[in-house]
Backbone as JSON Lines, residues from 0, in Angstrom:
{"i":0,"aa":"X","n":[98.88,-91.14,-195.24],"ca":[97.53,-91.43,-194.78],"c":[96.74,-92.04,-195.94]}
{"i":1,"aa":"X","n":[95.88,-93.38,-195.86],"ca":[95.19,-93.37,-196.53],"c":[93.82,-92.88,-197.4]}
{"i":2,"aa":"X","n":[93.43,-92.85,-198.1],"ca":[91.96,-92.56,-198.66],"c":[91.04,-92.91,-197.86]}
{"i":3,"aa":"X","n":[90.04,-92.31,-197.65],"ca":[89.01,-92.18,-196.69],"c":[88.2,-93.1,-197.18]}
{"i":4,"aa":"X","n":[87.98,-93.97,-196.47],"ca":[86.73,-94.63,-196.6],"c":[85.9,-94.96,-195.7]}
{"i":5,"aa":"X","n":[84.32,-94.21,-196.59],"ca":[83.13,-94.51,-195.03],"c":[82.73,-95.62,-194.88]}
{"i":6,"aa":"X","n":[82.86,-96.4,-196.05],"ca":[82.53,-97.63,-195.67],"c":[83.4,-98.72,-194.81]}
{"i":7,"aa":"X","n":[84.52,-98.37,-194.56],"ca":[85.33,-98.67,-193.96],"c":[84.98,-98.7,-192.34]}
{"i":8,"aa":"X","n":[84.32,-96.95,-192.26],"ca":[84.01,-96.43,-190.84],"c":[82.62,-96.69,-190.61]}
{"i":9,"aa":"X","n":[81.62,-97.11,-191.43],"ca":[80.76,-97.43,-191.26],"c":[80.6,-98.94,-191.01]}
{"i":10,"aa":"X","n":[81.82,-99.4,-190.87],"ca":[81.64,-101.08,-190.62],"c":[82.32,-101.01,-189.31]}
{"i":11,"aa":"X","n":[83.07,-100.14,-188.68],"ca":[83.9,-100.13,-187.22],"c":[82.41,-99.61,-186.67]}
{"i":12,"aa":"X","n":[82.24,-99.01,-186.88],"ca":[80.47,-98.12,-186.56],"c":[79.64,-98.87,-186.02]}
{"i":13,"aa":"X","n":[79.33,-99.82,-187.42],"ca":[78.01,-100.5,-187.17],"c":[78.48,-101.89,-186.06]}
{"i":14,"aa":"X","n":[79.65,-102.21,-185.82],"ca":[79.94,-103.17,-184.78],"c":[79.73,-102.5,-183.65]}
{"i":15,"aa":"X","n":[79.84,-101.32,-183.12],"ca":[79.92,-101.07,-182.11],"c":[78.76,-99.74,-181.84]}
{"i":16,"aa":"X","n":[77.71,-100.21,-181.95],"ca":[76.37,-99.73,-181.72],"c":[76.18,-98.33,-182.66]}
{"i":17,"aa":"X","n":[77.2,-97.86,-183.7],"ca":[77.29,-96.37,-184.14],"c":[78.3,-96.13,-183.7]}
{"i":18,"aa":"X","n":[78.94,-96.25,-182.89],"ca":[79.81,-95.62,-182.15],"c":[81.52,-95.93,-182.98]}
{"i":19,"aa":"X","n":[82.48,-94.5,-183.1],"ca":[83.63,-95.47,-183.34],"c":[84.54,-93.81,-182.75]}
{"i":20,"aa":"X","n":[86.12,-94.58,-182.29],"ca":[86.54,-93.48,-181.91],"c":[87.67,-93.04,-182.99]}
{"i":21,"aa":"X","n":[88.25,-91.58,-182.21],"ca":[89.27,-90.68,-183.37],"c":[90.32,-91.79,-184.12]}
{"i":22,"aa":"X","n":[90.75,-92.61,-183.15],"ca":[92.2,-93.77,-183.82],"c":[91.23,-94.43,-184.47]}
{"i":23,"aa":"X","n":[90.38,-95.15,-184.76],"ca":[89.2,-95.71,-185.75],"c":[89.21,-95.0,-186.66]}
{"i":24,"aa":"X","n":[88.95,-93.93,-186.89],"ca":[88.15,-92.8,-188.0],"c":[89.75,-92.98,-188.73]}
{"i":25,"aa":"X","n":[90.85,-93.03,-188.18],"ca":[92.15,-92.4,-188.37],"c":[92.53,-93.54,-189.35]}
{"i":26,"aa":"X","n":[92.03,-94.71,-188.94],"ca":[92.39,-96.5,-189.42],"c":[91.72,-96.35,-190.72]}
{"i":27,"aa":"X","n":[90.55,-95.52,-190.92],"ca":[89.65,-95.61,-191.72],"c":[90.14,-94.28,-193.12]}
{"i":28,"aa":"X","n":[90.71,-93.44,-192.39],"ca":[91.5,-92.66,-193.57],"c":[90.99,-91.71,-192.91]}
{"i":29,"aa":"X","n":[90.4,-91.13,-191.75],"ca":[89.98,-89.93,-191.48],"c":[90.27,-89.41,-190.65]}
{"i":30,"aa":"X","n":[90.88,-88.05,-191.05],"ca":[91.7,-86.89,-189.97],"c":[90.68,-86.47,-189.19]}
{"i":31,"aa":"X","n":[91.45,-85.99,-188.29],"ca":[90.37,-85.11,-187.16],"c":[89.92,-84.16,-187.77]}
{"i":32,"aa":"X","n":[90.47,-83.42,-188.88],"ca":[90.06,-82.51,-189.52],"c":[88.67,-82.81,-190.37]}
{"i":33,"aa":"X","n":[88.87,-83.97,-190.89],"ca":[87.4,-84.39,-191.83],"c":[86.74,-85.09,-190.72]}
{"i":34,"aa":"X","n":[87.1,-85.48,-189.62],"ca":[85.84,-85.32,-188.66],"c":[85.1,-84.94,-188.31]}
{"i":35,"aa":"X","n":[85.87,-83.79,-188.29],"ca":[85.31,-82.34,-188.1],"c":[84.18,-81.88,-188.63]}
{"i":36,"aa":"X","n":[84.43,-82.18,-190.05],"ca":[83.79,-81.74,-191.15],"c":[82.81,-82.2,-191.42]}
{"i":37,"aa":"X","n":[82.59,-83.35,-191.39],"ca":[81.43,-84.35,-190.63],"c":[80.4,-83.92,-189.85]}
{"i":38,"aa":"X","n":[80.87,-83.34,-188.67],"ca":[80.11,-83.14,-187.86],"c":[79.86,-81.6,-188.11]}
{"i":39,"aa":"X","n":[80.29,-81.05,-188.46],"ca":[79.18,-79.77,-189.15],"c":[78.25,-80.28,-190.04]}
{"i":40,"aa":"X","n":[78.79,-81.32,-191.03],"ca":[78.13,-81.51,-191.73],"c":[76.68,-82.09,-191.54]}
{"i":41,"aa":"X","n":[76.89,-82.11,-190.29],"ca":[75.48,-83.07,-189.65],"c":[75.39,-85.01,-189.93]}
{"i":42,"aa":"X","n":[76.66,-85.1,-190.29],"ca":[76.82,-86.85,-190.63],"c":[77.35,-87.67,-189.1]}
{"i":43,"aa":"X","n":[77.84,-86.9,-188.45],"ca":[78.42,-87.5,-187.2],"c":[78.33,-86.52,-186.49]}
{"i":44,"aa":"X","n":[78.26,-87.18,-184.92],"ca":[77.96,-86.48,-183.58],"c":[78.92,-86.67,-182.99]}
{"i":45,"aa":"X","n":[79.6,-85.66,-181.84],"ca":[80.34,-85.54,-181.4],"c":[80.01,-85.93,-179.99]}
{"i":46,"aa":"X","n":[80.26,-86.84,-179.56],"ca":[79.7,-87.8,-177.77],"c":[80.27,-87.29,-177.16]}
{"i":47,"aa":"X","n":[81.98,-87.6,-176.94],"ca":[82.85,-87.06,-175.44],"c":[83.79,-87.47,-176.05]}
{"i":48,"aa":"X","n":[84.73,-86.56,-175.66],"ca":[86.04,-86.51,-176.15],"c":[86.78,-87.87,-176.88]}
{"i":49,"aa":"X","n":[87.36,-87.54,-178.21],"ca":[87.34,-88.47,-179.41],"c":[86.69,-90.05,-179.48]}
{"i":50,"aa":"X","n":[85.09,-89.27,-179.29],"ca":[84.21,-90.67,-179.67],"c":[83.13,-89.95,-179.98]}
{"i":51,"aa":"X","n":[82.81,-90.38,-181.82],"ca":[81.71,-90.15,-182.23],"c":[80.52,-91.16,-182.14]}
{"i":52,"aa":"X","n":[79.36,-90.42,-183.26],"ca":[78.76,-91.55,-183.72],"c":[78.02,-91.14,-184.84]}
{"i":53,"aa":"X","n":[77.55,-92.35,-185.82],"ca":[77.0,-92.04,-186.81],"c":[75.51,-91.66,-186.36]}
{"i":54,"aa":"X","n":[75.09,-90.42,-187.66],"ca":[74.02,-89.62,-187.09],"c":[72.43,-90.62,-187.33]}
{"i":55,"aa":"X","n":[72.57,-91.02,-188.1],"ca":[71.36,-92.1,-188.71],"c":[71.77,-93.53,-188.59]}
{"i":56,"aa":"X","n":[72.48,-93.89,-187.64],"ca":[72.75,-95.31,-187.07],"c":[71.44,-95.33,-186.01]}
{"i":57,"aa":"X","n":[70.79,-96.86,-186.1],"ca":[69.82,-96.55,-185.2],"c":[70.07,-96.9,-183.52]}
{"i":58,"aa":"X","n":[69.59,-96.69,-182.63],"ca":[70.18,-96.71,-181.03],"c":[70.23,-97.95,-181.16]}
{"i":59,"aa":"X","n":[71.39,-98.04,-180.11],"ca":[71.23,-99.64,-179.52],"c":[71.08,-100.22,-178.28]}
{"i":60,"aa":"X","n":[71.24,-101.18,-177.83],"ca":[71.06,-101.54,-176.12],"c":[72.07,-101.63,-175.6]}
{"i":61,"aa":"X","n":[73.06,-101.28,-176.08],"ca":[73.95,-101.16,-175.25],"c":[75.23,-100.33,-175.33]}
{"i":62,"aa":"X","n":[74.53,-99.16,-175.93],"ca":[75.12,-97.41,-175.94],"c":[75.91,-97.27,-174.88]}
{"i":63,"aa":"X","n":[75.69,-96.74,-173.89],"ca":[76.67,-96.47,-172.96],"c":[77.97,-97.37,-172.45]}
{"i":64,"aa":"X","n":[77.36,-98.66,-172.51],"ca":[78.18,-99.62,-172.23],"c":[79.93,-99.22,-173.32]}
{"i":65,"aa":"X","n":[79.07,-99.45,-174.88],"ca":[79.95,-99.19,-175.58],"c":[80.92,-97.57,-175.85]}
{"i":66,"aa":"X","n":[80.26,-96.59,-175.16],"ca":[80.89,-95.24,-175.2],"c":[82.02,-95.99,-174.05]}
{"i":67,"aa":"X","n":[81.44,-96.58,-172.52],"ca":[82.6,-96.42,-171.73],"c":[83.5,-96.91,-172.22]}
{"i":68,"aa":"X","n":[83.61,-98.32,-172.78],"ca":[84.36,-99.01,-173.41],"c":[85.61,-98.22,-174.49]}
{"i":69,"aa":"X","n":[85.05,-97.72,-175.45],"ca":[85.58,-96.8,-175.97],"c":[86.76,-95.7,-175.31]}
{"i":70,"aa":"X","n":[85.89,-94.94,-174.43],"ca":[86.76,-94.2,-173.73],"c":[88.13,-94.49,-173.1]}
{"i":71,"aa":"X","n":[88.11,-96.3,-172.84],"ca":[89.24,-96.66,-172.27],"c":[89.79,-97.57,-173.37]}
{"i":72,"aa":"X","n":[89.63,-96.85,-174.65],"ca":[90.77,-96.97,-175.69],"c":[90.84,-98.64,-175.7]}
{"i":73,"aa":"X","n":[89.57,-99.1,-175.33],"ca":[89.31,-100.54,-175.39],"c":[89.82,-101.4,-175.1]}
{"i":74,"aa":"X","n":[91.13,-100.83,-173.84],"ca":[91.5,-101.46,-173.23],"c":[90.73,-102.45,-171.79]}
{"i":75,"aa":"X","n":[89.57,-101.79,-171.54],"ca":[88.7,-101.99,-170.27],"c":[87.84,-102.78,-170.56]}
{"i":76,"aa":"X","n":[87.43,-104.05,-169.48],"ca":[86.21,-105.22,-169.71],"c":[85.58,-104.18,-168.62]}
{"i":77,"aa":"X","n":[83.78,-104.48,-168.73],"ca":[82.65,-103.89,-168.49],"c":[82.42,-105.19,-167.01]}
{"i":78,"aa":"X","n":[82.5,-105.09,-165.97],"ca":[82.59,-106.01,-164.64],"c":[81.5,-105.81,-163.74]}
{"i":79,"aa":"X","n":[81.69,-106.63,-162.78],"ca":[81.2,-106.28,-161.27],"c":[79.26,-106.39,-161.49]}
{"i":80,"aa":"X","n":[78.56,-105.3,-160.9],"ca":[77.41,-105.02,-161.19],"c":[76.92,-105.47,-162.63]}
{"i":81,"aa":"X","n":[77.46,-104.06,-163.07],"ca":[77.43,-103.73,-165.1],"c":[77.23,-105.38,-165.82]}
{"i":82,"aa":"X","n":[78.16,-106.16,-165.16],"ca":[78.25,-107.73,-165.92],"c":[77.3,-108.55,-165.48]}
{"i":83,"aa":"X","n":[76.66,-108.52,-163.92],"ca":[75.86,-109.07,-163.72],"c":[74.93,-108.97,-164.79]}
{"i":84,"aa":"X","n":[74.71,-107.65,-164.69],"ca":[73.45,-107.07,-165.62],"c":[73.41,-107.72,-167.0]}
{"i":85,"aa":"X","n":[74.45,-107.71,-167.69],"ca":[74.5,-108.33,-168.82],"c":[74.23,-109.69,-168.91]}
{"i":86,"aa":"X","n":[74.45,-110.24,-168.23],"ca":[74.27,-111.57,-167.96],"c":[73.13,-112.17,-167.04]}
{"i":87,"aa":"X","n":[72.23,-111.02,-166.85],"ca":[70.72,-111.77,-166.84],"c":[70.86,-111.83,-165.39]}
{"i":88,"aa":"X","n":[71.75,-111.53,-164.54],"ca":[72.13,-111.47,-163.14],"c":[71.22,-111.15,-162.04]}
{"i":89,"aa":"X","n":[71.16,-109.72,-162.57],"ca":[70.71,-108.98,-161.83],"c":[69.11,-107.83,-162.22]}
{"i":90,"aa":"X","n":[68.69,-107.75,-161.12],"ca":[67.3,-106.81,-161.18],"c":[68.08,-105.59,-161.22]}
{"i":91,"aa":"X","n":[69.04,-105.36,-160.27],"ca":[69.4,-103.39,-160.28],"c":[69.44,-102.72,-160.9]}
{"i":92,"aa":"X","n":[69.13,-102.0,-160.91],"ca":[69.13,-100.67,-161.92],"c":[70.72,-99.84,-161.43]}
{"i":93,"aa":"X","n":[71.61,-100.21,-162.05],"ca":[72.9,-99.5,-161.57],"c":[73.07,-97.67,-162.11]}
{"i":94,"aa":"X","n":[73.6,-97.21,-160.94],"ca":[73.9,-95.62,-161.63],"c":[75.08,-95.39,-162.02]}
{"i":95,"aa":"X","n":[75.61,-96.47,-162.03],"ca":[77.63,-96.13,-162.56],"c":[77.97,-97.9,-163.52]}
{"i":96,"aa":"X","n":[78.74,-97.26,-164.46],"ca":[79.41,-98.44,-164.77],"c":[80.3,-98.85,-164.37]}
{"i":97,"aa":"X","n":[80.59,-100.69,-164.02],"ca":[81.94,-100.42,-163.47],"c":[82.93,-101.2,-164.92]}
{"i":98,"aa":"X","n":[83.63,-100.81,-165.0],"ca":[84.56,-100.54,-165.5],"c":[85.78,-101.33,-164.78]}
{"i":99,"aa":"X","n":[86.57,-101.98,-165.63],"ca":[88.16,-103.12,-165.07],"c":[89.01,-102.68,-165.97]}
{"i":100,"aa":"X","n":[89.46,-101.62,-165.81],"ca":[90.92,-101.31,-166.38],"c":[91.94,-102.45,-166.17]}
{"i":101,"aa":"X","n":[93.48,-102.53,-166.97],"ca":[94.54,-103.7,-167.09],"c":[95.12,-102.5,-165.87]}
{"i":102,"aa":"X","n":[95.43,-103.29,-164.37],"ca":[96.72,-103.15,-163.84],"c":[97.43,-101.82,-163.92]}
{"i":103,"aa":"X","n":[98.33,-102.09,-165.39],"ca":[99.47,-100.78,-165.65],"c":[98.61,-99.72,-165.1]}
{"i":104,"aa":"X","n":[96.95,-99.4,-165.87],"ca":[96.47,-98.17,-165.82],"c":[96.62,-97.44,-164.52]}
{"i":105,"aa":"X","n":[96.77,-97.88,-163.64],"ca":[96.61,-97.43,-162.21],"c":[97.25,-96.58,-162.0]}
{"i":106,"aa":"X","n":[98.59,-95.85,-162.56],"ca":[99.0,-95.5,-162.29],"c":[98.46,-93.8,-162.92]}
{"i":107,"aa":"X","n":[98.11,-93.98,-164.03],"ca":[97.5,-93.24,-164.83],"c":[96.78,-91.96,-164.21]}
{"i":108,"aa":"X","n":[97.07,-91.32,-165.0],"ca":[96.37,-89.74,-164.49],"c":[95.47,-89.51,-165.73]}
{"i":109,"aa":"X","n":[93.69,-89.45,-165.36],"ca":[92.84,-89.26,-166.62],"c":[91.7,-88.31,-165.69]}
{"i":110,"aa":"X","n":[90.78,-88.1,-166.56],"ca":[89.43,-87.37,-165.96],"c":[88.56,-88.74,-166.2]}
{"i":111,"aa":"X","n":[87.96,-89.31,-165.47],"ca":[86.64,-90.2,-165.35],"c":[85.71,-89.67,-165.93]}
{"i":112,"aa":"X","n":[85.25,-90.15,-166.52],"ca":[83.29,-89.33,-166.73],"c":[82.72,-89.58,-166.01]}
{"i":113,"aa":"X","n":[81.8,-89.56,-165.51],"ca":[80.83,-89.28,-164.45],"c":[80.01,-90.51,-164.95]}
{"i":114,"aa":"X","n":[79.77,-91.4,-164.31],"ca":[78.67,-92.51,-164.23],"c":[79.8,-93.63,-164.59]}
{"i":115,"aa":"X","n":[80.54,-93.53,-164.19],"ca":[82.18,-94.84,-164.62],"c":[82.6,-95.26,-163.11]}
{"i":116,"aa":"X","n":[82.36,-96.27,-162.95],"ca":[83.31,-96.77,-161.25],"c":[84.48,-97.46,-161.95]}
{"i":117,"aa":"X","n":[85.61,-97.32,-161.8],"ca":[86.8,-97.76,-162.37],"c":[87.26,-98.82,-161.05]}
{"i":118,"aa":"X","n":[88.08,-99.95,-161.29],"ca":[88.31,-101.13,-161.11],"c":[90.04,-101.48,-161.68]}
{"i":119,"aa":"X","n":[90.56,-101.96,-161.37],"ca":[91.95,-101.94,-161.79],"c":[92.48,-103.45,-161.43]}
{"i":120,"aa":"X","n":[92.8,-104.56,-162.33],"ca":[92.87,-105.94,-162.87],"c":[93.47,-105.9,-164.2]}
{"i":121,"aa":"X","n":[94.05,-107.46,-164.51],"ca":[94.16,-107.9,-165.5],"c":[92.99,-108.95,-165.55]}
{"i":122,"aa":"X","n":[92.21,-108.83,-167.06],"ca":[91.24,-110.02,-166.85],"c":[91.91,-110.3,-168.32]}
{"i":123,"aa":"X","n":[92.15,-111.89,-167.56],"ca":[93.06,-112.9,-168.88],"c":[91.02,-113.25,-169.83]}
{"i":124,"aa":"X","n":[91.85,-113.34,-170.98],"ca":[91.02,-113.97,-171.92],"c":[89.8,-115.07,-171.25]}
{"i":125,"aa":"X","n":[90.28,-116.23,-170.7],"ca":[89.73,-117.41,-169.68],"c":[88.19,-116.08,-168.74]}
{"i":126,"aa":"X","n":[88.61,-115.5,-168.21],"ca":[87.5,-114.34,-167.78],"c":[86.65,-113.64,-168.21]}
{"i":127,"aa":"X","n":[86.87,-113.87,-169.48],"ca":[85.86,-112.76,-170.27],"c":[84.92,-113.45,-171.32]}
{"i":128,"aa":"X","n":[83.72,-112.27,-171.21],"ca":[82.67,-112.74,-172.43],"c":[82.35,-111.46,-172.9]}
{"i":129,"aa":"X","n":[81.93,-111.94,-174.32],"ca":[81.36,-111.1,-175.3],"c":[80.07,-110.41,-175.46]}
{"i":130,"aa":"X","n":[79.48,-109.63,-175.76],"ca":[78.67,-109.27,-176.0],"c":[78.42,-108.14,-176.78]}
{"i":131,"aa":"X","n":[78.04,-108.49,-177.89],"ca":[78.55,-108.12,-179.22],"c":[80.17,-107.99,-179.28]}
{"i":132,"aa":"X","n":[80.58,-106.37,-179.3],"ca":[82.06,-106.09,-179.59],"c":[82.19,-105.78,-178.03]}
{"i":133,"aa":"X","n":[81.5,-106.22,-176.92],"ca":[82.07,-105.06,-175.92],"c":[82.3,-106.52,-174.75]}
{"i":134,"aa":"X","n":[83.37,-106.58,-174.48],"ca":[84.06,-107.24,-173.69],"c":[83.57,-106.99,-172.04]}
{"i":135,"aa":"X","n":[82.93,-108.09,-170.98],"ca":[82.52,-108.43,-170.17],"c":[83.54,-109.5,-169.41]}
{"i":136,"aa":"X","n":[83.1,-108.99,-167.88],"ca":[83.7,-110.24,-167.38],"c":[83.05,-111.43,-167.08]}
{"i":137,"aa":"X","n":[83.43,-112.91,-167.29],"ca":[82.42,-114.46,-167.48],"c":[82.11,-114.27,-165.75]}
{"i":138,"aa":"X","n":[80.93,-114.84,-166.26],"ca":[79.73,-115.0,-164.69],"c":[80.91,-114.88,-163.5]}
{"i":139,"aa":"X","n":[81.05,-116.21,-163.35],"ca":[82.41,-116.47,-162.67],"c":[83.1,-115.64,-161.97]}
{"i":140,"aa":"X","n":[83.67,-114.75,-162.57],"ca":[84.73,-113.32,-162.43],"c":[83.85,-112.26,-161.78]}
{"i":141,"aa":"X","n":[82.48,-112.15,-162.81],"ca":[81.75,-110.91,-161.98],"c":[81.52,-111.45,-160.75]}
{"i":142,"aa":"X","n":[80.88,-112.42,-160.29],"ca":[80.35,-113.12,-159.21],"c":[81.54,-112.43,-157.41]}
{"i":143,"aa":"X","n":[82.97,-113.52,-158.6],"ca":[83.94,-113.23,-157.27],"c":[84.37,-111.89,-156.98]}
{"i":144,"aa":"X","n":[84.35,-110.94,-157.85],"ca":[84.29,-109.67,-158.01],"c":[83.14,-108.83,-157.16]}
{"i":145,"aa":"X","n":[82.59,-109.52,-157.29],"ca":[81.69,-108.54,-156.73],"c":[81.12,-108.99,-155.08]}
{"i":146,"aa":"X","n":[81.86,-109.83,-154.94],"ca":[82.33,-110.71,-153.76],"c":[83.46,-109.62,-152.68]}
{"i":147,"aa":"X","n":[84.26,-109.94,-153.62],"ca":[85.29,-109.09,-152.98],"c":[85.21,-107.62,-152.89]}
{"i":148,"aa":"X","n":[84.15,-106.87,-153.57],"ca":[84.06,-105.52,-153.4],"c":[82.8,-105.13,-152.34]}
{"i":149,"aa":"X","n":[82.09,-106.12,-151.67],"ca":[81.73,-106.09,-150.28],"c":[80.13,-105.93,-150.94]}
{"i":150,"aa":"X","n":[79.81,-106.29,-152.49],"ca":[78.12,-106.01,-153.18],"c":[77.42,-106.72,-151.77]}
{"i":151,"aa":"X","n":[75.85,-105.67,-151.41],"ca":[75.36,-106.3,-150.56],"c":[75.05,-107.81,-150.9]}
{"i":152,"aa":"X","n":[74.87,-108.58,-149.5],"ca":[74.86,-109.96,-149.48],"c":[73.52,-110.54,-150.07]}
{"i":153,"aa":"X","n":[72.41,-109.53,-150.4],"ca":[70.79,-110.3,-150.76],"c":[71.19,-110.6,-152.18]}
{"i":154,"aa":"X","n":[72.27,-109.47,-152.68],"ca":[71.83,-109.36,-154.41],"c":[73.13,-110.12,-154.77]}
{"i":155,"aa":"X","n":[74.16,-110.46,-154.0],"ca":[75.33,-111.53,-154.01],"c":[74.44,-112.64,-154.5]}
{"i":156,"aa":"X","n":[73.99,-112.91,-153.18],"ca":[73.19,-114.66,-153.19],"c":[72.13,-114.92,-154.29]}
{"i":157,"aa":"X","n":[71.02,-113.81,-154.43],"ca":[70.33,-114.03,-155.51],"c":[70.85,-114.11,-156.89]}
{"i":158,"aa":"X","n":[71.81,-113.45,-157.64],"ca":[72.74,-113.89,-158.6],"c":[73.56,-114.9,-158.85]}
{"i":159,"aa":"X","n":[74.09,-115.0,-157.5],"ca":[74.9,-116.26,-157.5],"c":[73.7,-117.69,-157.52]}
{"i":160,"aa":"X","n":[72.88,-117.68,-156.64],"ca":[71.63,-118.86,-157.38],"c":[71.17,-118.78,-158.5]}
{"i":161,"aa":"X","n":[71.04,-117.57,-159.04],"ca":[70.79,-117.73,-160.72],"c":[71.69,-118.54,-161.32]}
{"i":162,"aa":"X","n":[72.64,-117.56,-161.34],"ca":[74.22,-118.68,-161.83],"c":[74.14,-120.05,-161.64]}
{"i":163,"aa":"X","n":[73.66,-120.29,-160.64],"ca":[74.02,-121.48,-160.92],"c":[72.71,-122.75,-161.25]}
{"i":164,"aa":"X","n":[71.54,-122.02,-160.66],"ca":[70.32,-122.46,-161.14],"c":[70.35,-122.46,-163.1]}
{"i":165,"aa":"X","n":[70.54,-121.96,-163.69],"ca":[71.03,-122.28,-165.21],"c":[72.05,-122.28,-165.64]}
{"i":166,"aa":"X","n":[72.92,-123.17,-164.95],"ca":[73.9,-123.43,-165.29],"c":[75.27,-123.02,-165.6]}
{"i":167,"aa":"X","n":[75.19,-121.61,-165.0],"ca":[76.39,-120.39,-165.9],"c":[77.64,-120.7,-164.82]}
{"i":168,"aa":"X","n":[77.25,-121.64,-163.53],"ca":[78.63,-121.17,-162.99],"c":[78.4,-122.68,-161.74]}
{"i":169,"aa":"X","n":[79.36,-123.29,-161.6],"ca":[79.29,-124.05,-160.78],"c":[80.12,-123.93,-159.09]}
{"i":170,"aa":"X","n":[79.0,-124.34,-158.3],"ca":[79.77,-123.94,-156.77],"c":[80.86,-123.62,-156.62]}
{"i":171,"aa":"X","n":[81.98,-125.43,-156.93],"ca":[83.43,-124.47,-156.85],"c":[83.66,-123.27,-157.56]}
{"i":172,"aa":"X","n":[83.26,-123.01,-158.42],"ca":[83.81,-121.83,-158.95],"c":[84.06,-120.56,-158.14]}
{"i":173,"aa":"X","n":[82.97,-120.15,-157.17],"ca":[82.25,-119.46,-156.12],"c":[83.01,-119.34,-154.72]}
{"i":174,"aa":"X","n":[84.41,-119.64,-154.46],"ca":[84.84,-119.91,-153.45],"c":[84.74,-118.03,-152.99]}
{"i":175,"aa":"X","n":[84.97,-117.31,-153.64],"ca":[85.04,-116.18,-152.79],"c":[83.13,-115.31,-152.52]}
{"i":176,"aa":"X","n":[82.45,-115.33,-153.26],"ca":[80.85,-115.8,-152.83],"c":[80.53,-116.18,-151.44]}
{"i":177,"aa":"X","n":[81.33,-117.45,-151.5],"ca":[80.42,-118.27,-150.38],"c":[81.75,-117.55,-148.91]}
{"i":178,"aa":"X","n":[82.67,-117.46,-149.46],"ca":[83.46,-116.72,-148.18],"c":[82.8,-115.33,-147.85]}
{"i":179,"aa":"X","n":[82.28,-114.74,-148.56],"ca":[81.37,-113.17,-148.45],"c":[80.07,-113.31,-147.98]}
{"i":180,"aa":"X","n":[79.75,-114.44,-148.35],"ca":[78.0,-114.57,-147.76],"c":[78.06,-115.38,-146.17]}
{"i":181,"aa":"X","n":[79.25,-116.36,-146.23],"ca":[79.04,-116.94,-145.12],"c":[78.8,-116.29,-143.75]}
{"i":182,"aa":"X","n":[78.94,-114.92,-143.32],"ca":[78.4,-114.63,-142.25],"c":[77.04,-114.12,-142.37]}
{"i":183,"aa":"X","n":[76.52,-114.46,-143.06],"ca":[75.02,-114.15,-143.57],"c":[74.26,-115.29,-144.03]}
{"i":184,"aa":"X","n":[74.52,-116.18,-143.88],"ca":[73.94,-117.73,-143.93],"c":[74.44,-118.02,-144.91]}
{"i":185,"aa":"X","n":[75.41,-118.11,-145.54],"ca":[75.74,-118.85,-146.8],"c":[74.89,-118.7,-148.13]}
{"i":186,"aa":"X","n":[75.37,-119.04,-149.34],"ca":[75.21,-119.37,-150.62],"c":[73.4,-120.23,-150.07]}
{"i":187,"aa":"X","n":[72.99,-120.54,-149.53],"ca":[71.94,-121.57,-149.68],"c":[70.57,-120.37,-148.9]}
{"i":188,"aa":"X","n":[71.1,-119.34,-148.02],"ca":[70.34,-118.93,-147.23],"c":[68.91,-118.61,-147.7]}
C-alpha cells in the first residue's frame, strides 16, 4: 500500500464536489481503517455506504447528483428527467434521480437508496456530456429517453422546443419525441 496522501485525496475530493469514495481514499493510500480515523477525527463525514466527504469542502450544486454517481462505482450516467435538468431543460422539480446503469448491471442484486430511479443501457461515449466530473446523458439521448419512458407529453414538447430553439438538438435527431408526442399534436403543438 502506498503512503497516504491528502493531497492526493483532496484533489479526487475537490473534483467531485467533496465527495470521494472508499476505492479513491484506497488510490490515495488510505485504508478503511484511517478513514475511519478521519472521521472521528472530525476531518471527513461519513454519507452512505463507502462515500465520504471532506468536512470543510464547501457545498456544491451538484451534491447529490455526485453521491448517486458515486454509489454506482461510477459506472452510471445521470439521464432522463435528472439530464433534462442539467441541461437547462426543464422547470421540474424531480423527487428521484434517474440514474442509467451499463446493461451487465441488470442482473445485479444491490439495495437502491431511496430517491434513485435506476435505468439500465449502455450509453456509448457519442451520448454523453459532462458536467463537471459527473457524466450526463447529451440532450439528444435524454430527450429520446424520456420519450420512450412515456415523460408526460406537455414537459416532452416544452424541452424538446427548448432543444431545439437554442440549438442543442436538431429535429432529426428527435425521431422518438415526435413518435411519443404525435398523438398529442406533435413536436409543434
Amino acid at each position: 500500500m502506498s503512503k497516504p496522501s491528502w493531497d492526493s485525496l483532496f484533489e479526487v475530493a475537490a473534483a467531485q464536489e467533496g465527495y470521494f469514495a472508499t476505492q479513491q481514499a484506497a488510490e490515495a493510500g488510505y485504508s478503511s481503517q484511517l478513514v475511519l480515523k478521519h472521521v472521528h477525527a472530525g476531518r471527513i463525514v461519513h454519507v452512505r455506504r463507502g462515500i465520504y466527504r471532506l468536512v470543510h469542502f464547501p457545498a456544491g450544486e451538484h451534491e447529490d447528483l455526485v453521491i448517486a454517481w458515486l454509489w454506482s462505482q461510477r459506472a452510471g450516467v445521470i439521464s432522463h428527467q435528472t439530464a433534462l435538468g442539467l441541461h437547462g431543460l426543464s422547470d421540474v422539480l424531480l423527487a428521484q434521480i434517474h440514474l442509467t446503469l451499463p446493461r451487465a448491471w441488470q442482473g445485479r442484486r444491490f439495495r437502491v437508496p431511496a430517491g434513485i430511479m435506476l435505468h439500465h443501457a449502455d450509453v456509448p461515449s457519442e451520448d454523453r456530456a459532462w458536467f463537471g466530473t459527473i457524466p450526463a446523458t447529451s440532450v439528444r439521448r435524454s430527450l429520446n429517453d424520456c420519450a420512450r419512458e412515456g415523460v408526460s407529453p406537455d414537459l416532452l414538447r416544452q424541452a424538446a422546443q427548448q432543444a431545439l430553439r437554442r440549438g442543442l438538438a436538431i429535429k432529426p435527431e428527435l425521431g422518438e419525441v415526435e413518435v411519443a408526442l404525435g398523438p398529442f399534436g406533435g413536436l409543434a403543438a
